[in-house]
TIMI-2910 file (N, C-alpha, C, CB; in pm, 1 decimal, decimal comma, always signed):
<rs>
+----------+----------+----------+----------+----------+----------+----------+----------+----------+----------+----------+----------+------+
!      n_x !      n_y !      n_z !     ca_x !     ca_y !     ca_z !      c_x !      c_y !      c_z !     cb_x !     cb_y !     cb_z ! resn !
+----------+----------+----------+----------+----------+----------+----------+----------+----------+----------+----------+----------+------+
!    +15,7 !   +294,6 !  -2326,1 !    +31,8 !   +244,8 !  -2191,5 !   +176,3 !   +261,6 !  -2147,7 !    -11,4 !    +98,1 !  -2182,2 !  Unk !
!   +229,2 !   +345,5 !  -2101,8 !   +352,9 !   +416,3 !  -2058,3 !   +351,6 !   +291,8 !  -1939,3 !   +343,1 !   +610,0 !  -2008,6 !  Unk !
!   +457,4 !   +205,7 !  -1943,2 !   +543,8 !   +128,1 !  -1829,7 !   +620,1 !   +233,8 !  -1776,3 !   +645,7 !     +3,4 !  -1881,8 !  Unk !
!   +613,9 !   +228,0 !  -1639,1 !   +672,6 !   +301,4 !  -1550,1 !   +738,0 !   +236,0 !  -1461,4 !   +598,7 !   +374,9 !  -1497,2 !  Unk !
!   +758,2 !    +78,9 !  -1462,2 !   +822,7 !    +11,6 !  -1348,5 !   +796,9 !   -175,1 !  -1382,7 !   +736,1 !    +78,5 !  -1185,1 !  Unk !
!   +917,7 !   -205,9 !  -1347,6 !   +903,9 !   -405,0 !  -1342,4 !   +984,6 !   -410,2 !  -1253,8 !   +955,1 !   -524,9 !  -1481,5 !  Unk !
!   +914,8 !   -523,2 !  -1218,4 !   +987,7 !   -511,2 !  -1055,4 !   +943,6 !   -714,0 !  -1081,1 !   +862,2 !   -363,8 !   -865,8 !  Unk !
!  +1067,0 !   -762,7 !  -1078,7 !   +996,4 !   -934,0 !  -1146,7 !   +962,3 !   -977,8 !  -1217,5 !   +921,4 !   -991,9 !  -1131,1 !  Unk !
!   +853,7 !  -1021,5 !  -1181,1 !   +688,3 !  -1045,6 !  -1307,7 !   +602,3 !   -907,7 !  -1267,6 !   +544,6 !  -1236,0 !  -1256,3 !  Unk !
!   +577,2 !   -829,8 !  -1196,0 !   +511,5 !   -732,6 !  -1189,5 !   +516,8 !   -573,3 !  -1283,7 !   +530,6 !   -727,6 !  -1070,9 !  Unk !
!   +485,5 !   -569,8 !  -1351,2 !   +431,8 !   -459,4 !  -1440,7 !   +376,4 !   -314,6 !  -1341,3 !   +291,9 !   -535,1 !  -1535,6 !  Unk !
!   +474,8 !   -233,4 !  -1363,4 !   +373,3 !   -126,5 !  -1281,4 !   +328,1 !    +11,4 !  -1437,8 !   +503,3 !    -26,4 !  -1096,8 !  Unk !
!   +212,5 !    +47,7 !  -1456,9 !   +165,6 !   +161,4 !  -1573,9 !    +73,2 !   +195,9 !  -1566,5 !   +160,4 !   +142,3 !  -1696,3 !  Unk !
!    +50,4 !   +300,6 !  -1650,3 !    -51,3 !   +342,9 !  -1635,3 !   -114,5 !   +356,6 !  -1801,3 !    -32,8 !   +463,4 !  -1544,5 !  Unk !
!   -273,6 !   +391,5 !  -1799,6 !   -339,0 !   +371,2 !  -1956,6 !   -317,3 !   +536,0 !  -2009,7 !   -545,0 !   +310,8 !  -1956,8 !  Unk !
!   -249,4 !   +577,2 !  -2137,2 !   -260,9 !   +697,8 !  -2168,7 !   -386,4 !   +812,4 !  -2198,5 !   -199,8 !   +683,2 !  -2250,9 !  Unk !
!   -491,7 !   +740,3 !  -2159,7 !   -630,5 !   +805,1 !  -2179,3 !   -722,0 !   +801,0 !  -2031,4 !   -715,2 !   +714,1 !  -2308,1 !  Unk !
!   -621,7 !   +800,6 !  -1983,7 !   -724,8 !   +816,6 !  -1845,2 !   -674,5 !   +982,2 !  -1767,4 !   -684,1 !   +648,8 !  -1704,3 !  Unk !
!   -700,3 !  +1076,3 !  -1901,6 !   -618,8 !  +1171,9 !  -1800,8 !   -729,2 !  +1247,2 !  -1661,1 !   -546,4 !  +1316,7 !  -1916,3 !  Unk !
!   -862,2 !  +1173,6 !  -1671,4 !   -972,4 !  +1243,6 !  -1597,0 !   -935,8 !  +1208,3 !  -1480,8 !  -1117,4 !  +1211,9 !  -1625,3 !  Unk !
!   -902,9 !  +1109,0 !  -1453,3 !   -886,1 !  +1003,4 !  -1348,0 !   -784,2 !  +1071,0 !  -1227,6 !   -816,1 !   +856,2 !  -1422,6 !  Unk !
!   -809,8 !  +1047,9 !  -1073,3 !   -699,5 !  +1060,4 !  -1036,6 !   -547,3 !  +1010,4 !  -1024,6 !   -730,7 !  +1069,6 !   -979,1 !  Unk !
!   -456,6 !  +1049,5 !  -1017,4 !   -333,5 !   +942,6 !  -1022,1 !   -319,6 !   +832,6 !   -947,9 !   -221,7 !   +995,1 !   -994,5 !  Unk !
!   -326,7 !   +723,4 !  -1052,3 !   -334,2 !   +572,3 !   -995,2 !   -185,1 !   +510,3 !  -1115,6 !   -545,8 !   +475,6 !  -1031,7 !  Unk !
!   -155,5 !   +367,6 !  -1036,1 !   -103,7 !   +286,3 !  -1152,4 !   -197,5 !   +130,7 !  -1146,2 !    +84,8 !   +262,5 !  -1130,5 !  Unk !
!   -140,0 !    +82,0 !  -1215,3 !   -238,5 !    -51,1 !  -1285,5 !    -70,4 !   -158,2 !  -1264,3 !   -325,1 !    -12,3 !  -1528,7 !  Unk !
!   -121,3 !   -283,3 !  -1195,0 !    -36,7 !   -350,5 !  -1159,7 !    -61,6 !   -453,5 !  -1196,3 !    -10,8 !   -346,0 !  -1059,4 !  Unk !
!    -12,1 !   -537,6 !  -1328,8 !    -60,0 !   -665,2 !  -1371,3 !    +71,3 !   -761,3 !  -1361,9 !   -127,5 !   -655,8 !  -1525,0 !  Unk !
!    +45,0 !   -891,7 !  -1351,5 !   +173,4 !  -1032,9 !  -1337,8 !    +86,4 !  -1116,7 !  -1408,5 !   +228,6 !  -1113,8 !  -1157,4 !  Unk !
!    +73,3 !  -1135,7 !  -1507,5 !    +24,0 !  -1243,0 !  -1605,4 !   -135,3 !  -1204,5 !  -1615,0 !    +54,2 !  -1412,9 !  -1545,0 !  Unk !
!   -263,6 !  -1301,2 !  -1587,5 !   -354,7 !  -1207,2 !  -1595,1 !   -468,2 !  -1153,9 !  -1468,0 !   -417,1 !  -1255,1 !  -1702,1 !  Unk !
!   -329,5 !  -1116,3 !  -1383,0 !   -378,2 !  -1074,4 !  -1258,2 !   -370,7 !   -926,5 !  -1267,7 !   -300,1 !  -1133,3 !  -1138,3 !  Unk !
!   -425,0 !   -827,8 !  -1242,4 !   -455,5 !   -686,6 !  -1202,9 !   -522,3 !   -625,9 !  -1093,1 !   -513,1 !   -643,4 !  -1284,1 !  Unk !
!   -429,9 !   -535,7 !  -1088,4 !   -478,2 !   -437,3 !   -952,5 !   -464,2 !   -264,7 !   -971,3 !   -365,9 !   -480,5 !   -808,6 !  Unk !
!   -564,7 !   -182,3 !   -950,0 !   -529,5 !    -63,6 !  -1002,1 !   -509,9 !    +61,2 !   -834,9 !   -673,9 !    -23,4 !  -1134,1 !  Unk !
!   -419,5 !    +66,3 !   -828,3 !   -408,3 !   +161,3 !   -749,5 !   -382,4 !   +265,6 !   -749,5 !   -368,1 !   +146,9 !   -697,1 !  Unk !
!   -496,3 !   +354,6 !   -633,2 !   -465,5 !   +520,9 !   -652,7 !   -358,1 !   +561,5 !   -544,2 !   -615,7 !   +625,1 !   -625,6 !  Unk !
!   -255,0 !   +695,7 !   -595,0 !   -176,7 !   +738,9 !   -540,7 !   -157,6 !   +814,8 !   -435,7 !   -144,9 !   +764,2 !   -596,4 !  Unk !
!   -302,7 !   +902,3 !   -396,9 !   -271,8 !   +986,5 !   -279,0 !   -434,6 !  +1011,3 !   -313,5 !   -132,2 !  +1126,6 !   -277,7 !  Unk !
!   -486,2 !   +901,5 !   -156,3 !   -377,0 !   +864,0 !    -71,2 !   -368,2 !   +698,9 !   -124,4 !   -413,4 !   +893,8 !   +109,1 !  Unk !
!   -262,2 !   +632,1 !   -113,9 !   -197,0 !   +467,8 !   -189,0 !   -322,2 !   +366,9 !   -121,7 !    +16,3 !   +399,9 !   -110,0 !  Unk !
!   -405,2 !   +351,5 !   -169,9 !   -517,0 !   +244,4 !   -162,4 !   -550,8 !   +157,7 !   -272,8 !   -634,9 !   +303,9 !   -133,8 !  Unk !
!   -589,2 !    +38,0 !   -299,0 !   -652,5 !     -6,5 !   -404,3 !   -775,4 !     +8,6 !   -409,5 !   -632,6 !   -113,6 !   -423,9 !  Unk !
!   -800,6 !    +49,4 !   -549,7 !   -943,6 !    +60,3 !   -643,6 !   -976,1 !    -14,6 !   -665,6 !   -964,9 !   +107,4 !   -749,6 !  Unk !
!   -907,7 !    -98,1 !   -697,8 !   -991,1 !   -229,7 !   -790,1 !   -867,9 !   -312,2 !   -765,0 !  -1041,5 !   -205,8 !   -990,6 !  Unk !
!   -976,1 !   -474,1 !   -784,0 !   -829,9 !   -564,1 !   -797,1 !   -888,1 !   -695,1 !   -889,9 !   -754,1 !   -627,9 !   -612,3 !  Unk !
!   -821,7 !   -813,2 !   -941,7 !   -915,9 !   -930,7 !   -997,0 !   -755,6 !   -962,3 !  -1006,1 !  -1052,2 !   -923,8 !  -1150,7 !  Unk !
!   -749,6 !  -1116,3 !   -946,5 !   -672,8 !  -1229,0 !   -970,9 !   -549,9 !  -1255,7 !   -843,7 !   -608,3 !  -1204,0 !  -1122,2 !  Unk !
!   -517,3 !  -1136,8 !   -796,6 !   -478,4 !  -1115,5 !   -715,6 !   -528,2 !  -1152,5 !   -568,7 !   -465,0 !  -1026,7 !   -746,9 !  Unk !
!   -429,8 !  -1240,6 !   -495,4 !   -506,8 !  -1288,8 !   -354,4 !   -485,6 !  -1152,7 !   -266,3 !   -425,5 !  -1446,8 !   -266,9 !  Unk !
!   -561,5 !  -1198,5 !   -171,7 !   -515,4 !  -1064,3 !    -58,5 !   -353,9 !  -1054,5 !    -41,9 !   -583,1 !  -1095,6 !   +120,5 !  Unk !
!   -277,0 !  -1132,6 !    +43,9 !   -184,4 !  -1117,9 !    +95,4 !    -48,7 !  -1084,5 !    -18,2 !   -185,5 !  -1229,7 !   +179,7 !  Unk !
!    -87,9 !  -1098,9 !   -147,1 !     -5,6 !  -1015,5 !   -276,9 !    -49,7 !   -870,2 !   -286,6 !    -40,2 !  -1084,8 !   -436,6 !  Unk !
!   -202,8 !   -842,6 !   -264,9 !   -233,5 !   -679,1 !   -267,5 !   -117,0 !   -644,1 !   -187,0 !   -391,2 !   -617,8 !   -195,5 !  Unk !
!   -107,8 !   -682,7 !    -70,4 !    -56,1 !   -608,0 !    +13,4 !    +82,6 !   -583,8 !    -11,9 !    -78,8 !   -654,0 !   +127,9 !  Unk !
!   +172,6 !   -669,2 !    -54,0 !   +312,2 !   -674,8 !   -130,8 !   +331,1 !   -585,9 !   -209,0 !   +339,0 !   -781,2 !   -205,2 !  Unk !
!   +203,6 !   -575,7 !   -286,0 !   +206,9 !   -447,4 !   -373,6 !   +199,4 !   -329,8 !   -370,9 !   +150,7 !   -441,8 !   -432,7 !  Unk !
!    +74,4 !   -318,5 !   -304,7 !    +75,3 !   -169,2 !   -199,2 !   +204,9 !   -131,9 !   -161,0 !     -4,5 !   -184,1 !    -47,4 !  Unk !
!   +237,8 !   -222,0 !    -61,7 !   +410,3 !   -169,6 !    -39,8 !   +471,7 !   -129,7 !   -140,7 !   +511,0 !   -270,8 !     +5,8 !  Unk !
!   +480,8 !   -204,9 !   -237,0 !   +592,5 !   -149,9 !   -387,8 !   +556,0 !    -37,3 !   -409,7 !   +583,6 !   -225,8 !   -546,5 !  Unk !
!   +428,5 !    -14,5 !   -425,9 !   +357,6 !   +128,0 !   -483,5 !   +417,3 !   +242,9 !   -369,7 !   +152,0 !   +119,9 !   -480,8 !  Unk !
!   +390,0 !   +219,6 !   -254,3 !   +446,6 !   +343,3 !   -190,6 !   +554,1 !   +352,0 !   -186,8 !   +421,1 !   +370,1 !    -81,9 !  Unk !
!   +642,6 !   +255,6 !   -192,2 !   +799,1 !   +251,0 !   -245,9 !   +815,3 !   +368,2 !   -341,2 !   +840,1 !   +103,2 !   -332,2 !  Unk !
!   +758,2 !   +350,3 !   -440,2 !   +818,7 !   +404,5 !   -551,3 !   +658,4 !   +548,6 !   -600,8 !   +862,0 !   +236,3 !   -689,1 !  Unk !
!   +620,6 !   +542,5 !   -498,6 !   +469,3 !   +666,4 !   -499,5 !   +550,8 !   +795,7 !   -593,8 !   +406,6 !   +750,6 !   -276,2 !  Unk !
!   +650,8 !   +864,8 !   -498,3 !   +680,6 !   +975,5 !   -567,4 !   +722,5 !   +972,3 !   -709,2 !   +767,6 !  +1032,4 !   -502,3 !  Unk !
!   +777,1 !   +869,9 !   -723,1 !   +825,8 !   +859,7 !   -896,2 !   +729,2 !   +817,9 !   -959,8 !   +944,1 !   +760,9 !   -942,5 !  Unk !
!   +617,9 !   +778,7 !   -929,8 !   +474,6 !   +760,7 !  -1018,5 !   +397,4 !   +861,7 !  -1053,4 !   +379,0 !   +685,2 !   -957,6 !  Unk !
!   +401,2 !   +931,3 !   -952,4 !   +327,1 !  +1040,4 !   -926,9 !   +367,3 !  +1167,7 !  -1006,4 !   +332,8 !  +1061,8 !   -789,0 !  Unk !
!   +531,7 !  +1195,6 !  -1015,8 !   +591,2 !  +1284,5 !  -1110,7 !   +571,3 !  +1219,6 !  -1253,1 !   +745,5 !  +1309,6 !  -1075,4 !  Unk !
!   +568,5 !  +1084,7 !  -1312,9 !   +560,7 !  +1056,8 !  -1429,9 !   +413,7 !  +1069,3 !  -1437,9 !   +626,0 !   +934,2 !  -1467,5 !  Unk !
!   +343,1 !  +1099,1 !  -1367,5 !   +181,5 !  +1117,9 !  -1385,2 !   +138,0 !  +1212,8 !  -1426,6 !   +108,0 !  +1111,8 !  -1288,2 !  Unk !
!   +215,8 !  +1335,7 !  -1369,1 !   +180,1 !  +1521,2 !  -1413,3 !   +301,4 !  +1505,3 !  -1508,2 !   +200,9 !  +1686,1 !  -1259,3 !  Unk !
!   +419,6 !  +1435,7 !  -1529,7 !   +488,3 !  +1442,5 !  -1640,3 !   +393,3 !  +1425,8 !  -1775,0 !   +594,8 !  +1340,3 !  -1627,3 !  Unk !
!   +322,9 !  +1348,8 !  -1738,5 !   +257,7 !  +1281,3 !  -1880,8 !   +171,1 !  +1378,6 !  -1922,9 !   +170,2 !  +1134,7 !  -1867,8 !  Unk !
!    +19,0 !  +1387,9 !  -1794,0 !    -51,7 !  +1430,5 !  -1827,7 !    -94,3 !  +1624,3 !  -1778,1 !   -119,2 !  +1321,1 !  -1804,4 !  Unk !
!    +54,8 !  +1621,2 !  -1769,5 !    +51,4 !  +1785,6 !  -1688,7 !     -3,9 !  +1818,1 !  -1549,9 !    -38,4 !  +1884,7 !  -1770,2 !  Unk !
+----------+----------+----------+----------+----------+----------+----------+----------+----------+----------+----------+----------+------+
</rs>
């Protein structure tokens, strides 16, 4: 599970066996998670997380999209 970002309590990574998948990261703060895909920046999935934190996050994610996105084909080509 390559960490790619903390930003607080927020965890931004991704799982090393998901290379099928499109490029997303996985955003957990204790045992809250949210997995978001990169292009285009939407959430997939979420559990623990209220709405108005998705959205905080989303923002972070497109904040920092391009540098996820290069450690994504970094990883998995």
């Amino acid at each position: 599970m390559p960490t790619l970002l903390r930003i607080g309590a927020f965890r931004f990574y991704f799982f090393s066996h998901e290379p099928n998948e499109p490029p997303h990261v996985h955003v957990d703060r204790g045992s809250a998670t949210v997995k978001v895909w990169l292009d285009p920046v939407e959430v997939a999935k979420s559990r623990g997380f209220r709405s108005h934190e998705i959205g905080g996050i989303v923002a972070m994610v497109e904040e920092h999209r391009a540098a996820f996105l290069e450690a994504w084909h970094g990883y998995f080509g």
